[in-house]
C-alpha positions in Angstrom: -1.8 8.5 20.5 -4.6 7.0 21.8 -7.3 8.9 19.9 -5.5 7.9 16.8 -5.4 4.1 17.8 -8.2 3.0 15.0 -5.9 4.7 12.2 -3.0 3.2 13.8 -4.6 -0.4 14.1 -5.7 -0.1 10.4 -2.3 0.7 9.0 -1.1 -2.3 10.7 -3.5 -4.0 8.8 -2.8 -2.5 5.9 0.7 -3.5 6.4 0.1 -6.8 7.4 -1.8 -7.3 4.0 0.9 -5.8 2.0 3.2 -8.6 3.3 0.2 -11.4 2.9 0.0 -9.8 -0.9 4.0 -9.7 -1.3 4.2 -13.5 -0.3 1.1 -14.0 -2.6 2.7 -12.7 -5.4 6.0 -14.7 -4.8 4.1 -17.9 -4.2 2.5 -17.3 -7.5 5.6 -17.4 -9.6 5.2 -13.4 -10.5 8.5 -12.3 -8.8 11.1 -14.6 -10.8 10.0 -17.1 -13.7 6.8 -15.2 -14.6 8.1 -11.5 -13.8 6.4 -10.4 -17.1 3.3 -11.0 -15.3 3.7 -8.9 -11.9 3.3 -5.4 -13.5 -0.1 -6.3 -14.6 -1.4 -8.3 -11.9 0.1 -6.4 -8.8 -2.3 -3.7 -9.7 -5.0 -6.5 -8.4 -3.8 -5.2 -5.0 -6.0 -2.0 -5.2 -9.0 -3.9 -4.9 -8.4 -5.1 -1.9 -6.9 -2.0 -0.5 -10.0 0.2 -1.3 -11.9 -2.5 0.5 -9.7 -2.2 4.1 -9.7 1.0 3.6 -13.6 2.0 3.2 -13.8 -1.1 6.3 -11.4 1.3 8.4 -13.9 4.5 7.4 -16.7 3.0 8.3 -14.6 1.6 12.0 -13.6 4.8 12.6 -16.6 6.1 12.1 -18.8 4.2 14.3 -16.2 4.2 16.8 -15.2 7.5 17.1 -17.8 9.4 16.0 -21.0 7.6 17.1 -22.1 6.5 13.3 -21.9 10.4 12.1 -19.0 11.1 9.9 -18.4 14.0 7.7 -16.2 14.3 4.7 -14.0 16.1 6.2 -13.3 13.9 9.5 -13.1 10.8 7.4 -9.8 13.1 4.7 -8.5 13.8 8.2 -8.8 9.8 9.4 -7.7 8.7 5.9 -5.0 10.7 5.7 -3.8 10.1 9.2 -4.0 6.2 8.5 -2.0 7.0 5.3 1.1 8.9 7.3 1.2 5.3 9.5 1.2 3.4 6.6 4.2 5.9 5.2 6.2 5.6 8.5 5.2 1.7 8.4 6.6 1.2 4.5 10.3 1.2 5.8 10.2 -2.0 7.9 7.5 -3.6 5.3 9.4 -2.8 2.6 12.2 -4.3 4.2 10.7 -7.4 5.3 9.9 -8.2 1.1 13.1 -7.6 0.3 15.2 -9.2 3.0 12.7 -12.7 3.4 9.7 -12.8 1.2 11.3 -12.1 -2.1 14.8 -11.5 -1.8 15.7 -11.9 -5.5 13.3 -9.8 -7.0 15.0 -6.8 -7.9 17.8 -9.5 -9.7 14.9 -10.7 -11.4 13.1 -7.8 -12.3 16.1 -5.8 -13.4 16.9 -8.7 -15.7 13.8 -9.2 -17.3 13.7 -5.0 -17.9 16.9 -5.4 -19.5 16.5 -8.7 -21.8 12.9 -7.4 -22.8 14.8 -3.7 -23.6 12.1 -1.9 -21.7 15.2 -0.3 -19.8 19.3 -0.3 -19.9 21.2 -2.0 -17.4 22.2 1.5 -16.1 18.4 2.3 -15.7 17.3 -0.8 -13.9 19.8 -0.7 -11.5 19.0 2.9 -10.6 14.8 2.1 -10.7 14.5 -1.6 -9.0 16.6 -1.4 -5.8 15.6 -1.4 -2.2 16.2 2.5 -1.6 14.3 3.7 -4.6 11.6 1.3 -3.8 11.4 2.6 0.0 11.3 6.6 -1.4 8.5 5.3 -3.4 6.9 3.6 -1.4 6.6 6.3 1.8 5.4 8.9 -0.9 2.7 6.7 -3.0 1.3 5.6 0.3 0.7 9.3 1.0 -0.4 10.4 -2.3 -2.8 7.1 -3.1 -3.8 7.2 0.6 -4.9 11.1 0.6 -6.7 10.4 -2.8 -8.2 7.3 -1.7 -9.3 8.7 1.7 -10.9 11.6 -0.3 -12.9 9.3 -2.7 -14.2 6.8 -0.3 -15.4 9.4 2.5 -17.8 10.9 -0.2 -19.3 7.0 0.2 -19.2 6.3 3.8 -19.5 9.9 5.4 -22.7 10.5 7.3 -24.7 13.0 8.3 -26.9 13.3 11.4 -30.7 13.1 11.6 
């Protein structure tokens, strides 16, 4: 474990902002009476992400691998920071549902409904805490692996 303790450390980080994000979003009404909102502006999120991400690149890289870093090495680092973040999803996702937003899927179900983007039927089975934990464990893979690939192309480096 120990000579994954950067990626490890940067998941919790990337956790931690999830929650920061989550409260965020709450806080700024885009969870209950502006819910037509959140679908647009909770894609802000990747900004930020891409940004702890490269920051945890560049860490691991100077860290671990004395300021030389190829593409490979920082897929492999992404990636593993990307399975934490997966095994992490569960107790984060649960933490938004249970105390940072705990009527959002109410909400968002009933503004899906009213606006007839989806039935009642279809709501229910989409915005609920076990579809949202599935999805969440395999997006954080997928966008993690395709982030990690883009942004070690930017912060590989090769020896002189």
């Amino acid at each position: 474990m120990k000579k994954f303790r950067i990626e490890f450390r940067w998941a919790i980080i990337f956790s931690m902002f999830t929650l920061l994000w989550m409260y965020f979003e709450k806080s700024m009404g885009w969870h209950d009476e502006l819910i037509s909102k959140q679908a647009a502006y909770t894609n802000l999120i990747a900004i930020p992400y891409l940004i702890i991400f490269t920051i945890a690149l560049i860490n691991k890289r100077e860290k671990d691998f004395n300021g030389v870093m190829s593409w490979k090495q920082g897929l492999i680092s992404g990636t593993i920071i990307s399975a934490f973040i997966a095994v992490l999803s569960p107790i984060v996702q649960f933490v938004i549902s249970d105390y940072i937003t705990p009527d959002y899927f109410h909400h968002i179900i009933t503004y899906s409904v009213e606006s007839g983007r989806m039935s009642q039927k279809g709501a229910e089975a989409y915005y609920n805490f076990n579809s949202y934990l599935i999805q969440g464990i395999f997006f954080s893979l997928a966008m993690g692996i395709v982030t990690s690939a883009i942004v070690s192309i930017f912060v590989k480096k090769e020896p002189k």
